[in-house]
N, C-alpha and C positions, 0 to 999 in steps of 0.2 A: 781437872779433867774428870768426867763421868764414870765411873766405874762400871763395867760391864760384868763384874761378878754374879747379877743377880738375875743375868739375861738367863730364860728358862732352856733355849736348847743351850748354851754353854755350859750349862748347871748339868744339865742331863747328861752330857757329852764327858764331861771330868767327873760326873759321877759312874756312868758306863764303865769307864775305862781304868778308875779302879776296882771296882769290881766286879769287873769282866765279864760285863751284860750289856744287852743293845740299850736304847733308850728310843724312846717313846713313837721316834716316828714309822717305827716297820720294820721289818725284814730285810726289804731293800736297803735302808736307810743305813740298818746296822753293818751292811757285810760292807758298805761304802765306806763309814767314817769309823767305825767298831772294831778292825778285823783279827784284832790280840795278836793270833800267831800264826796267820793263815796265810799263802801265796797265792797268786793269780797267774796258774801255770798250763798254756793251751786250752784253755777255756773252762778249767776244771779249782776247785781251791784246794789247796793243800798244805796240811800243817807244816809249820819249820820250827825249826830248834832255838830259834831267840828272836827278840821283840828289839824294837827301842824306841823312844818316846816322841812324840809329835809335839810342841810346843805353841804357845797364843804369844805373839809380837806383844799382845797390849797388856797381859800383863807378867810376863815370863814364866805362868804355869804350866805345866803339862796338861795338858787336856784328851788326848786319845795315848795308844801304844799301836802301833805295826810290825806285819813278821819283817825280820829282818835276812833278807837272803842271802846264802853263799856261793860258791863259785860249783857245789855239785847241782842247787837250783838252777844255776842259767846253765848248765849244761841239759838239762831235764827241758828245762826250755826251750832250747835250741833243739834238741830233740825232736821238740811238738812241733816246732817250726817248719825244722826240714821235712819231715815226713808228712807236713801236711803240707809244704810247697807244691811242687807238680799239680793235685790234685785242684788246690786253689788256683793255678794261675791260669788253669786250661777252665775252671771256671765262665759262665758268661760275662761278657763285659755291664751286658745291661743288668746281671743279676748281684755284680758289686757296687752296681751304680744306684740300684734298690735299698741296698743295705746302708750306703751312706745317706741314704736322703732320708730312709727311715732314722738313721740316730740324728740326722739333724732335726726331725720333729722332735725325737726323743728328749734333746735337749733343752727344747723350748718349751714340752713339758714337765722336768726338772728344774727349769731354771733357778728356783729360788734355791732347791735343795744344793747345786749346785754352787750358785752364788755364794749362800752362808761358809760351807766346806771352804773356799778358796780364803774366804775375808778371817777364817778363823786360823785357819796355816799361817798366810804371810801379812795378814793384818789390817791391808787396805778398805777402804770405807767401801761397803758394800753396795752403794749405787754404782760405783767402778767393776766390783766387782759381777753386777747382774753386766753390765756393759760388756764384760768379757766372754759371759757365756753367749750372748749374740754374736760376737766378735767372732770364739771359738767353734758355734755353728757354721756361720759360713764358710769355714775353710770343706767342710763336710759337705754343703750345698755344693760347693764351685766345684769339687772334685771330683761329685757323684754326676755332674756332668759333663767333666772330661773323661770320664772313665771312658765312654761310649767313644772316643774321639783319637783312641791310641792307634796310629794308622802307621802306612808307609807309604813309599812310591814304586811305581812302574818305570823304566827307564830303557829308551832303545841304546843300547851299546855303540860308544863314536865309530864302531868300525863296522855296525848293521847287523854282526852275524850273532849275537844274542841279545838276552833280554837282562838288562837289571832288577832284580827285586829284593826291594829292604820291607824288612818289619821290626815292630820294636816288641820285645820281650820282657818281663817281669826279673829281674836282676836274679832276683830270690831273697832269701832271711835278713831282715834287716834290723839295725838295733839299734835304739832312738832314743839319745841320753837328754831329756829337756832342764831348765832350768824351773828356780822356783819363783819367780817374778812373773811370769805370765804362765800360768801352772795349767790351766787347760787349754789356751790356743795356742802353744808350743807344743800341746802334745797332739793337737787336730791339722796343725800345719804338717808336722810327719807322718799320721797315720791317714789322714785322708791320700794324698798321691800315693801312699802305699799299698792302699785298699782297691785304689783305684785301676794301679797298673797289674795288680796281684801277686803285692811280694808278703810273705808270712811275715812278722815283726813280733822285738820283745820290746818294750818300755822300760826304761831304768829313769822314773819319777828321779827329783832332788829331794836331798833326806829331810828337807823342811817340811817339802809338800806333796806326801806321799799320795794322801787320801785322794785328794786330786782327779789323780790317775787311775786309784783306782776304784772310784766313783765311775769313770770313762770306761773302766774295761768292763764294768758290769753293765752300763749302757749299749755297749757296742755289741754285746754279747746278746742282750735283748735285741737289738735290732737284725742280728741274724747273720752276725761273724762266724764261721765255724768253727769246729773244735780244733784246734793244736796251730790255729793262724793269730793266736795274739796272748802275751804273756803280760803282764807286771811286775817286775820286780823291785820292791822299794828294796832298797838296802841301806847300811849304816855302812860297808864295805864295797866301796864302789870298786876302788882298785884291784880288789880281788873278783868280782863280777867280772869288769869289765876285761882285766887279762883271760881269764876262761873263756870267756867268749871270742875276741879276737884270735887266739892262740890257737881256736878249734879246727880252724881249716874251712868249716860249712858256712860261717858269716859270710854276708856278701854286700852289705851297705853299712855304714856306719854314718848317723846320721847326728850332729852335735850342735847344742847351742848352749855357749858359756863362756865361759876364760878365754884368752888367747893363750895363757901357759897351759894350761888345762889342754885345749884344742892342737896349740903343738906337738904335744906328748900325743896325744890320743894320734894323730898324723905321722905320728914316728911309727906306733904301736902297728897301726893299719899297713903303710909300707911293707911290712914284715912279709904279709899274706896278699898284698895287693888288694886290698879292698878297696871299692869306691868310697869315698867321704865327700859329707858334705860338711859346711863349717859354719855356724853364724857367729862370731867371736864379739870380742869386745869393739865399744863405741866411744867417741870424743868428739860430737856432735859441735860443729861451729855452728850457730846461730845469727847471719849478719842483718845487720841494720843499716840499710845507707840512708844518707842523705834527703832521701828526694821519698825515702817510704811513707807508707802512712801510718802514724805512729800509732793509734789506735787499736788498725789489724792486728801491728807488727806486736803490741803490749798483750794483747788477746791470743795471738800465736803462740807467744813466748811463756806464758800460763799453761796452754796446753802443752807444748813441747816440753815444757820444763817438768810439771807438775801433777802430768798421767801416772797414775800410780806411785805415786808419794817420791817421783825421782828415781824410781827403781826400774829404771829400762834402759834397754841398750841405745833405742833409737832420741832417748830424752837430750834435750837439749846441754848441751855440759858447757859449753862459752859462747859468751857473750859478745860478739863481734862490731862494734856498733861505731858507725862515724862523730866523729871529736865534735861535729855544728849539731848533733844531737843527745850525744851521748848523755848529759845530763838529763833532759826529759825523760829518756827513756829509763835511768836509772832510780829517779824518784818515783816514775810511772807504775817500773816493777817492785818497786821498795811497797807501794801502796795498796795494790793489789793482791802482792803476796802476802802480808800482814793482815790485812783482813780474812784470810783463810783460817777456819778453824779448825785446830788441830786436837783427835780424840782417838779413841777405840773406834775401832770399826762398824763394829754393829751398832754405836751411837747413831739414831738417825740423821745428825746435824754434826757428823765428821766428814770434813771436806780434805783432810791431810792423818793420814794414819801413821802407825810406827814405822821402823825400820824392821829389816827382817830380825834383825837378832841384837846383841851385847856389840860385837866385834863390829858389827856394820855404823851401830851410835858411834864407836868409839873410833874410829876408824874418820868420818866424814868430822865428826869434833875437833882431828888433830890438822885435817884440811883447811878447814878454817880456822884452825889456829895457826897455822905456818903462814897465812895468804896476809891476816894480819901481822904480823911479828914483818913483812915483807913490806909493808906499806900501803896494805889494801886499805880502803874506808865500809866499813859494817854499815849498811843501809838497814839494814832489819833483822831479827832473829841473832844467831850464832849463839844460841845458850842454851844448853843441853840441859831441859825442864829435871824436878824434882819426879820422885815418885815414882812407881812401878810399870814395869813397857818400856822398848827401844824407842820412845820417841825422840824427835829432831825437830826445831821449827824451821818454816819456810824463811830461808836467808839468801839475802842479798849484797852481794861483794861488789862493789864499784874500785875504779881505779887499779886494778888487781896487774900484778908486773906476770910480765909472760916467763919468770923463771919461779912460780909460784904452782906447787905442786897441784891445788887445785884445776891450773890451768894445762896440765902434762897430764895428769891420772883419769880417769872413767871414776866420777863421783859417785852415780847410786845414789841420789838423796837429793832434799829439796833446797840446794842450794844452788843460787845464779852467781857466777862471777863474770863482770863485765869489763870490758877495757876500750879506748877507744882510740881507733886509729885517723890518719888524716886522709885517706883518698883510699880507690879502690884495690888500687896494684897492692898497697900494703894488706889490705882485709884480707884479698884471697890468699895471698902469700903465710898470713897468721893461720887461716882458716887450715892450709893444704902443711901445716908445719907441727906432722904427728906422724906417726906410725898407723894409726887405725883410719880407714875411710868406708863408713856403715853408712850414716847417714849425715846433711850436711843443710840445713834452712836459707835462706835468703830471703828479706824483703825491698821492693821497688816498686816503682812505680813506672820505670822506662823497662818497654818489654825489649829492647835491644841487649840492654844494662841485663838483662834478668836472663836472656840465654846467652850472652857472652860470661856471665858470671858460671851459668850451672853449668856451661861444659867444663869450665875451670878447674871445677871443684873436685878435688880428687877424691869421690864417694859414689858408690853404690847407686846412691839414694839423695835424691835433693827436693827439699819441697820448697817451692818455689811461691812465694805470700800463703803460704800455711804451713799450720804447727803439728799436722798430722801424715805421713805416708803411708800408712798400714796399710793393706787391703787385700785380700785372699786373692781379688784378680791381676792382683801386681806382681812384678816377681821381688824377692825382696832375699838381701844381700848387700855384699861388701864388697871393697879391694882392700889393696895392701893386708897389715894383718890383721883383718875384720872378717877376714874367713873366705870361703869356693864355696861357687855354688848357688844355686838360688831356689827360694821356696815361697810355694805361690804361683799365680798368673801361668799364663801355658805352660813355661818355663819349669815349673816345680816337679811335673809329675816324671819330666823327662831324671832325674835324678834317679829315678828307683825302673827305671828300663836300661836296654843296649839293643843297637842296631845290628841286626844280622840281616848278611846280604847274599842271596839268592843270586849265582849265575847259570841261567838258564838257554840253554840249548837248543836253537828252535828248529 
């Protein structure tokens, strides 16, 4: 693999950051990936009392340092929040719907600076990651046009003698813990309907991929956020953040996407105070393939679902569901396609498969494939955890894999396909609907009878139905079971950060 040591803003970027100077490309540039010891607090930066360190997937060095905040920060925070609620949410609707359309240009004017920041946090090859920041805008597009659209109804009372009136209101302070796997449009899926409906919000980024975030908060702030309506807090001490904040009494959303143990906790902590949560939890993506599909699509779907982001999504395809009169094709299909994939550093122009995010995530999907084998699987490709510097994995392919095979129970995170095959349909959805999580859930066919009697089947969220992709800001997007409440996106989303109050009027 290529070494990316010699790449010039990386060079700048781990020279910057040990000696705690910006590098080359700005002012702007520096306070985004640079920021030593500084917080992002109500729209103002402020020193804090310790750092800690940002790391490159590709080759395990440090490359920046960020402040690292404590629990009297997000009180500070939450501070700017509340006392600039009220004045935000009475704000005009059309004038928060200015300000998101404005950062959505804003970001398609940074897009590269953008792009590199993400591919250098968690690794991914940087045509993926310009892909995100388009991704990432739209959520900003769609919601600076529902802004205009937060309404109620008129309602004559069944007994004639008054009038019903609801309106939907701005919840208030919201706190929006994202993950690091899609590091800016997990944080524009929560702050656009929050911007939109007018609730103030703090950002608690993943300690992978702070910069991220707060690359966003200095964008947003250019496009014309006010002061004390939006925070960043990277932290190394989530747990101590995030109890302060919840424990405060003035939170009023809590907004998550991660773990299912993580999101439980965080659902226990919220109960306490009553806050609304939302959840997008963990995924176990079934993938089916019947009989009658077209294997083609179905080989080209399964690349994308599988293989968006090096394996590291929720909605990624995680099994393999495939009927017995085909399974074969489709298994040498995927063995051949995933093998051809080149796997490198991110910033290599011709990396098509990047690291994993860190040590614990190699080693971790290494020990997957090592049980699934020891079980009776058959290795199609890959399973060999390369030499050399960087969490890389290669793209591997599991055929034959038994359904008490841990790869086929856990949420992978990595570019491994394991495949199994059943004889008819009753048993696929039965395999498919035999988990605890239901995010998201694929099918291919070619009988459109076959293909809505399958998707209502399916106990998921989310089903895409002959394609490998669901995303879409205008979608609502979510789970059942324990895959999390709630949905973000599509009309659906912005209703998360409002509540309906009803006017009985007297006429």
């Amino acid at each position: 693999m290529k070494s990316v040591t010699d790449d010039p803003l990386r060079t700048d970027l781990r020279e910057a950051a040990r000696a705690g100077a910006g590098n080359v490309r700005g002012e702007r540039h520096r306070e985004a990936i640079n920021m030593e010891n500084r917080l992002y607090i109500g729209g103002a930066w402020e020193t804090a009392k310790a750092t800690f360190d940002v790391t490159d997937p590709s080759t395990g060095e440090v490359f920046a340092s960020v402040a690292d905040a404590d629990a009297d920060a997000a009180v500070r925070a939450l501070d700017a929040a509340a006392a600039a609620q009220a004045s935000w949410a009475a704000t005009a609707p059309r004038e928060r719907s200015d300000i998101l359309r404005r950062a959505y240009e804003l970001m398609h004017e940074r897009a590269d600076e953008l792009a590199r920041i993400t591919t250098l946090e968690m690794g991914r090859p940087l045509a993926e990651s310009k892909g995100e920041v388009v991704y990432a805008a739209e959520f900003l597009r769609w919601f600076s046009e529902e802004a205009v659209r937060v309404g109620g109804e008129y309602r004559v009372a069944p007994g004639g003698d008054y009038r019903i009136l609801t309106t939907r209101q701005p919840i208030g302070p919201a706190y929006l813990v994202t993950p690091w796997n899609f590091p800016l449009s997990m944080v524009t899926r929560k702050v656009g309907p929050a911007i939109a409906a007018g609730c103030t919000m703090i950002i608690k980024p993943a300690e992978a991929t702070p910069l991220s975030a707060l690359a966003l908060g200095r964008l947003l702030t250019d496009a014309g956020v006010p002061e004390g309506v939006l925070s960043v807090l990277p932290t190394n001490h989530a747990p101590e953040v995030t109890d302060a904040l919840i424990a405060d009494g003035r939170l009023r959303v809590l907004s998550f996407t991660g773990s299912t143990p993580v999101g439980r906790k965080l659902m226990e902590q919220a109960a306490s105070k009553v806050i609304k949560t939302t959840m997008e939890l963990g995924g176990n993506a079934p993938f089916l393939v019947f009989d009658d599909a077209d294997l083609d699509a179905a080989l080209d779907g399964a690349v994308l679902a599988k293989m968006r982001n090096t394996g590291e999504s929720c909605v990624a395809a995680n099994r393999f569901i495939v009927h017995e009169a085909v399974a074969e094709e489709f298994a040498a299909g995927l063995a051949e396609r995933l093998s051809a994939l080149r796997l490198g550093p991110g910033l290599d122009p011709g990396t098509q498969v990047g690291p994993l995010v860190d040590e614990r995530a190699r080693d971790r999907v290494a020990g997957l494939v090592s049980d699934a084998l020891e079980r009776g699987a058959t290795l199609r490709t890959g399973g060999k955890t390369p030499e050399g510097p960087g969490w890389f994995y290669p793209p591997t392919v599991l055929s034959d894999v038994p359904a008490d095979a841990r790869v086929m129970r856990e949420e992978i995170f990595a570019p491994v396909a394991p495949i199994a095959a059943f004889p008819d349909e009753e048993s696929m959805i039965a395999a498919a609907n035999d988990t605890e999580a239901g995010l998201v859930a694929y099918a291919y066919t070619r009988d459109l009878n076959r293909a809505l009697r399958v998707g209502e089947a399916l106990e998921s969220g989310m089903v895409g139905i002959n394609r490998g992709l669901v995303s879409n800001p205008a979608a609502p997007f979510g789970g059942v079971k324990e895959s999390g409440i709630g949905r973000e996106g599509g009309y659906e989303g912005i209703d998360e950060y409002t509540e309906v109050k009803y006017l009985a009027v007297d006429l």
